[in-house]
C-alpha positions in Angstrom: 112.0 253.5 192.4 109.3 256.2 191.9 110.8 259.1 193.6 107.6 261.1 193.8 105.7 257.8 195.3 108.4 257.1 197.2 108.2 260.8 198.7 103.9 260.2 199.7 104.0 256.9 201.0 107.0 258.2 203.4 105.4 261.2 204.5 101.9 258.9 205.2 103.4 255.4 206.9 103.9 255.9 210.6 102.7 252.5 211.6 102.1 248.9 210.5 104.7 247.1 208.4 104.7 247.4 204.8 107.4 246.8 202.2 107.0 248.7 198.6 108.7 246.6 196.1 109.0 248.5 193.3 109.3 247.6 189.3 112.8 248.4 189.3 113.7 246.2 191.9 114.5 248.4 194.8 112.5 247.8 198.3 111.2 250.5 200.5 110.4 249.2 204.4 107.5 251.7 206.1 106.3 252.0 209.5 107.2 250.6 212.9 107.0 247.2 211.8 103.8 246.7 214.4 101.1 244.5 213.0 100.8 242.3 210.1 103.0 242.4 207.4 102.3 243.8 203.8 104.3 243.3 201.2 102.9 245.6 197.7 104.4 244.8 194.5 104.7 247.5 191.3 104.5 245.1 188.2 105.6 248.0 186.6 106.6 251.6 186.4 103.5 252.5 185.0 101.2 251.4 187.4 104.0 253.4 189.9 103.5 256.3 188.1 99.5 256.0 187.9 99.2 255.3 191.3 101.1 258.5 192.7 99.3 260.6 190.4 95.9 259.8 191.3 96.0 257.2 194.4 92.4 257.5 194.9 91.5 256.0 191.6 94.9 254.0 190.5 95.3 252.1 193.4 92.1 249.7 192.4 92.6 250.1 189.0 95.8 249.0 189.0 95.1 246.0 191.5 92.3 244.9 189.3 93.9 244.8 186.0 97.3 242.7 188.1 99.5 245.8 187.6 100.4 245.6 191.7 100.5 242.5 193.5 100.5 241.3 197.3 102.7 238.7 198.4 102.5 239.0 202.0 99.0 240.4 203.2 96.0 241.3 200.8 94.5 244.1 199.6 92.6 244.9 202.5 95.5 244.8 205.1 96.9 247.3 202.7 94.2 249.6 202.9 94.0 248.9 206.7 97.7 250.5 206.9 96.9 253.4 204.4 93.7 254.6 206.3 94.8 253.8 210.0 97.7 256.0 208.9 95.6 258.8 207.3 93.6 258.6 210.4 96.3 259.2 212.6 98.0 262.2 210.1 95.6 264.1 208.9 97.8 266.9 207.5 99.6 263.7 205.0 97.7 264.1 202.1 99.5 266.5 199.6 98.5 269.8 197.9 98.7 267.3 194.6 96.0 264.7 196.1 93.7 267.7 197.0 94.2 269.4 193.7 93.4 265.8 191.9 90.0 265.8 194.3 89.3 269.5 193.3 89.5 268.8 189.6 87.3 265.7 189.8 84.6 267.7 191.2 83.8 269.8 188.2 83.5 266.8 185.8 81.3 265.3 189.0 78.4 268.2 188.6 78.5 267.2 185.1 77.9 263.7 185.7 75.1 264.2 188.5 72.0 265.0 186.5 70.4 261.1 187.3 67.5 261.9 184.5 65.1 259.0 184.0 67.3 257.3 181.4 70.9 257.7 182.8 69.2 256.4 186.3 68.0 253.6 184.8 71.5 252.5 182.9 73.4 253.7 186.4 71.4 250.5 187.7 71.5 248.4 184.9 75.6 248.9 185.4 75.5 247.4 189.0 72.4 245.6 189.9 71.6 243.7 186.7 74.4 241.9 187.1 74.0 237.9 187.2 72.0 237.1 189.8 74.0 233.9 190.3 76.9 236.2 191.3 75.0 237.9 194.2 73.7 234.1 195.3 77.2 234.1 196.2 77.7 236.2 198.9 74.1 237.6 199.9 71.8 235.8 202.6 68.8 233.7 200.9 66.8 236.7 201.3 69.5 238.9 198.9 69.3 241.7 201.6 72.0 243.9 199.6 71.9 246.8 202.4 73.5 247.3 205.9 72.6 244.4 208.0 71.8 245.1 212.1 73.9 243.3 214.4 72.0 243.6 217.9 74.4 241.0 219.1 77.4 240.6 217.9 77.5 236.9 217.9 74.6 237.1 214.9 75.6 235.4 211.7 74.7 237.6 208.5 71.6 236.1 208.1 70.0 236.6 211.6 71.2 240.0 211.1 69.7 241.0 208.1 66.2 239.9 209.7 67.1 242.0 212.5 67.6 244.8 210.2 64.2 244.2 208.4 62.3 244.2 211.9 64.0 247.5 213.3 63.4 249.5 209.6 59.5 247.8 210.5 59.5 249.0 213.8 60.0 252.4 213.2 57.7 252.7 210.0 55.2 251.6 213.0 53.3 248.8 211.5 50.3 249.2 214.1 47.6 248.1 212.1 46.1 245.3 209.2 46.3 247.0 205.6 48.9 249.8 205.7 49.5 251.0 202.1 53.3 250.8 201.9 55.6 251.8 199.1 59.2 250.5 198.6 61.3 252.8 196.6 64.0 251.1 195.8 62.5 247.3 196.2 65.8 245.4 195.3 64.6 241.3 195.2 61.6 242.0 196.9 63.0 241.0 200.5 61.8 244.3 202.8 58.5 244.4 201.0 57.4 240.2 201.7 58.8 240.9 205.5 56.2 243.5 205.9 53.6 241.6 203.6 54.2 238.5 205.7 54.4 239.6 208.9 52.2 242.6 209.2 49.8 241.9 206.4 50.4 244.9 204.6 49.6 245.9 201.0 52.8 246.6 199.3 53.8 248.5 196.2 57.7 248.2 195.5 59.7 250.1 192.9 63.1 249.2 190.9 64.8 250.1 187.3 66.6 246.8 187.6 65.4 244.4 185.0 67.2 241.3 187.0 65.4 242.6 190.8 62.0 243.2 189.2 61.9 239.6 187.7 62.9 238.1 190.6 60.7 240.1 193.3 57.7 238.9 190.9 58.7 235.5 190.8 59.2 235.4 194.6 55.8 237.4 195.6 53.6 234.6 193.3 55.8 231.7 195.1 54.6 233.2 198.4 51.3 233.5 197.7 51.2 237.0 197.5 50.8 238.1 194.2 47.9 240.1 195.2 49.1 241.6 197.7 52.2 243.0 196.8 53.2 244.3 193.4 56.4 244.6 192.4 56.8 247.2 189.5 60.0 248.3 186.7 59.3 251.9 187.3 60.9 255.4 188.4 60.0 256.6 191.9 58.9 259.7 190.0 56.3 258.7 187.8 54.0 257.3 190.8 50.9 259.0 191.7 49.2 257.6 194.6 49.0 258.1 198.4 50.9 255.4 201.3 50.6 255.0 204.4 54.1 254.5 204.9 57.5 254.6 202.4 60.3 252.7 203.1 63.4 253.1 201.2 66.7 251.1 201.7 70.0 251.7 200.5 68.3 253.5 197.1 69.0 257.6 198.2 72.7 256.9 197.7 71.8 256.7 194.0 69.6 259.6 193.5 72.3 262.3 193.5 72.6 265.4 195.0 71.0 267.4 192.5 68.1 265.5 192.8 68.0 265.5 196.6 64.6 267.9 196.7 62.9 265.9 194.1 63.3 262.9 196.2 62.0 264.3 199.3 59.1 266.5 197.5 57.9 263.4 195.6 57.8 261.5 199.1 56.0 264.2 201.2 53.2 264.5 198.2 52.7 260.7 198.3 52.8 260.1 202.3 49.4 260.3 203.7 49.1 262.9 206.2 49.3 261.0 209.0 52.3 258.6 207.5 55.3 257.7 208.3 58.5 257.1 206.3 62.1 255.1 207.1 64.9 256.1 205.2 68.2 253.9 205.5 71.1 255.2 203.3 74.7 255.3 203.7 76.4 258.8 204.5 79.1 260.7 205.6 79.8 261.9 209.3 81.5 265.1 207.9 80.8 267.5 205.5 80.4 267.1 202.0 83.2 265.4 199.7 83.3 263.8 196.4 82.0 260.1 196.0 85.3 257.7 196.1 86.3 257.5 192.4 86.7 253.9 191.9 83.5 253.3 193.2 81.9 255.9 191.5 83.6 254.7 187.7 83.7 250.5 188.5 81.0 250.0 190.7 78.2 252.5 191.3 78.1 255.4 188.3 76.2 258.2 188.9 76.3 257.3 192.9 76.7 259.9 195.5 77.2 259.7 199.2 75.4 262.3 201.3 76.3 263.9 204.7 73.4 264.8 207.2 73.3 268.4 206.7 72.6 267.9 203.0 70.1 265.0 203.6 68.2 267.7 206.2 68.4 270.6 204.6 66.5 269.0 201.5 63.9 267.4 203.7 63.0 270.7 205.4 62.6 272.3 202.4 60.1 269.3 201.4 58.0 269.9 204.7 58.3 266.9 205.9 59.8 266.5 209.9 62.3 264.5 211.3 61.0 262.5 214.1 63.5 259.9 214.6 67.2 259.8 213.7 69.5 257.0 213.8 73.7 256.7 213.0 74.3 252.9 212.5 77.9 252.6 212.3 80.2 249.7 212.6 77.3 247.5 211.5 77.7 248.1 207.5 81.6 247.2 208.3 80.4 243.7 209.7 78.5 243.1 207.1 80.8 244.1 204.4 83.2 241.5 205.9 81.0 239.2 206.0 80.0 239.5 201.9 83.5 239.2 201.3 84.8 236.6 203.2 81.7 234.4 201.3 82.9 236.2 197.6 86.3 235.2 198.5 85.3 231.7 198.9 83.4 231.9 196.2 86.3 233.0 193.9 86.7 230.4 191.2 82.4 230.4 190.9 82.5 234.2 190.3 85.8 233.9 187.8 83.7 231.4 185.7 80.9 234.2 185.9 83.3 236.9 184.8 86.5 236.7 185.0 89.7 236.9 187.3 89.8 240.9 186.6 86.0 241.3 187.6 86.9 238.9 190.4 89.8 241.3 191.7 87.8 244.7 191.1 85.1 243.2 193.1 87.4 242.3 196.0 89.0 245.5 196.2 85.5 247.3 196.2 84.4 245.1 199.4 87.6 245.6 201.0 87.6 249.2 200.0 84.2 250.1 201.8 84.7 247.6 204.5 87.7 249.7 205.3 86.2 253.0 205.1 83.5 252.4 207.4 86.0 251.3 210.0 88.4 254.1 209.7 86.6 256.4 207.7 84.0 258.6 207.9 81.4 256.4 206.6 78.1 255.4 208.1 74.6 254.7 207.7 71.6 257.5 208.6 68.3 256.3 209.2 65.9 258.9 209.7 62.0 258.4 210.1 59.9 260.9 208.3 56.3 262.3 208.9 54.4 265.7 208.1 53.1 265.9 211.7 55.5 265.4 214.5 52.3 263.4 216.6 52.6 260.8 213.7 55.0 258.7 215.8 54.6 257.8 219.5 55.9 260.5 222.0 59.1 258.2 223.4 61.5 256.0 221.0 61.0 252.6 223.4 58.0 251.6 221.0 61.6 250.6 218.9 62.6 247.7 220.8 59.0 247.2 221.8 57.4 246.3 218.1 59.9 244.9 216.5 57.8 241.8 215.9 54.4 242.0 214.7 51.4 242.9 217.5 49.2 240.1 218.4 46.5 241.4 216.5 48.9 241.7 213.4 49.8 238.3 214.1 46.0 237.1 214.0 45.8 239.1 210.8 48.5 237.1 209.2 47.6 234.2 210.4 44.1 234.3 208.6 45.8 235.3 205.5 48.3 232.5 205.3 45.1 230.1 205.9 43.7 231.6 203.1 46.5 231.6 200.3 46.8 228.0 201.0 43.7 226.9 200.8 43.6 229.2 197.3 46.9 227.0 196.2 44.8 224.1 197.2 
């Protein structure tokens, strides 16, 4: 038995039922045998020793390469008893875990300059993955972002369209035409809803080789090859005017030092009397370091922001907040959702990758599912203008447009008449 492990993990486990076997063959029983049981198994006294040196990062590490197993439970009841526990004792983590946490914020500064190229490998890493994997767990639509579950009887599908109309809603889609730009334009989804059902003109942004292709392919299958334009190209080296930005789940990857950037580049291409919606996960208390298995395995060069940083660089931009929204259980329903459909999907993704992808994947969707439900993660979406009259005076126009005007809808209507009598 690890005696320094043994040490943490009794000074954390309160609650819950879980059993440590460890390499050695020696048991350790935690908790007050309440809920259900976990059983973790050291495969050996390495992966002991790794994981009470640096918990944070070892844990997934060493459940992704099989160095700990689960016989009773899986990995994300485990991490259900580690962070209800943390939760409930704060003052549980050592001097040693906030030390490691210290240290890994000097190499982190290092790491944050996201400069054209290492932005573009950061998403090469993660997003040009095979899009067959994502087909796996994603709605049709590949909405890889926090879906919005008005009721909670929606299935993930119905509520990543009602996420797409409440982001439309507040970039207040009022008339035919709008210039909009996407930063951040994933496989095109957000910029065809507001193509399609406002008849906007839409410009959409992404340094992933695998999402550009696709967005293309999809906007020419639509019929709307003219009228939105899908482009492999850096935020940064755009110069024109919009009448609105949108930008989903694509901040968390600009990093902090490039926080004013960001915000200054949006400002100088809003039109004066724009509006921008920005959706992007974030932390409900101050700043701390980006998790640091999802920060090596899963999203290099990635940063999670808390609101105060997210402000202070948008006042400094001279742009105004006129709207601000916390959305917070609704990333964790939709996390569980993705993995309950990868976990069903296990043998497809293996033959993709392989068991040890398979595993690191699981523990990153259990991992974040977790941490929005007993963590301090959420998701901030705050709408954007230079002039504070840019937006109606009251926040009902929300639930009041989130489906196209009529006048929108005539618009539309015309248009689709006319692409297919062009396909004709």
């Amino acid at each position: 038995m690890n005696r320094f492990l043994s040490h943490l993990v009794r000074r954390l486990i309160k609650t819950g039922d879980l059993t440590i076997k460890f390499a050695d063959g020696s048991d350790l029983r935690l908790g007050d045998g309440t809920g259900e049981p976990v059983t973790l198994r050291f495969n050996s006294a390495r992966a002991e020793r790794a994981v009470a040196l640096d918990p944070n990062l070892k844990l997934g590490e060493c459940y992704m390469d099989g160095e700990i197993d689960l016989p009773d439970g899986d990995i994300y009841r485990l991490l259900e008893i580690l962070f209800k526990n943390i939760q409930l004792n704060s003052t549980a983590p050592t001097k040693w875990v906030k030390l490691i946490e210290q240290l890994r914020r000097i190499p982190a500064h290092l790491l944050e300059w996201n400069t054209l190229g290492r932005s573009r490998s950061n998403v090469k890493h993660h997003y040009d993955l095979s899009g067959e994997l994502y087909d796996l767990f994603l709605d049709p639509d590949r909405q890889y972002s926090c879906a919005y579950f008005e009721d909670p009887s929606m299935d993930l599908e119905q509520a990543q369209m009602a996420k797409k109309r409440h982001i439309a809603s507040k970039l207040i889609m009022d008339r035919e035409g709008l210039k909009v730009l996407d930063i951040g334009s994933g496989w095109g989804g957000m910029g065809l809803h507001l193509a399609r059902q406002f008849n906007a003109r839409v410009t959409g942004v992404t340094l992933s080789d695998e999402q550009h292709a696709v967005s293309k392919q999809r906007a020419r299958e639509d019929g709307f090859a003219g009228q939105v334009e899908f482009k492999l190209l850096d935020y940064r080296k755009l110069d024109q005017t919009f009448n609105r930005i949108v930008s989903v789940g694509m901040f968390e990857h600009v990093g902090r030092r490039h926080f004013g950037t960001y915000f200054d580049k949006c400002a100088e291409m809003l039109a004066d009397d724009g509006v921008m919606l920005l959706h992007t996960i974030g932390q409900s208390e101050p700043p701390t370091p980006t998790n640091p298995f999802i920060k090596k395995h899963i999203f290099p060069g990635g940063y999670i922001p808390s609101l105060s940083e997210i402000v202070l660089a948008v006042e400094r931009s001279g742009l105004v907040i006129t709207d601000v929204e916390v959305l917070r259980l609704h990333y964790a329903e939709t996390l569980k959702a993705w993995r309950a459909r990868f976990l069903e999907n296990w043998d497809k993704a293996a033959e993709l990758y392989d068991e040890r992808f398979c595993r690191m994947w699981d523990f990153y969707l259990a991992s974040c599912e977790a941490a929005f439900r007993w963590q301090d993660l959420v998701v901030f979406q705050l709408q954007l203008a230079h002039r504070p009259d840019a937006v109606p005076l009251t926040r009902d126009y929300i639930g009041r447009s989130d489906r196209a005007p009529h006048r929108v809808k005539k618009a539309n209507e015309s248009a689709r008449k006319k692409r297919e009598a062009k396909a004709k």
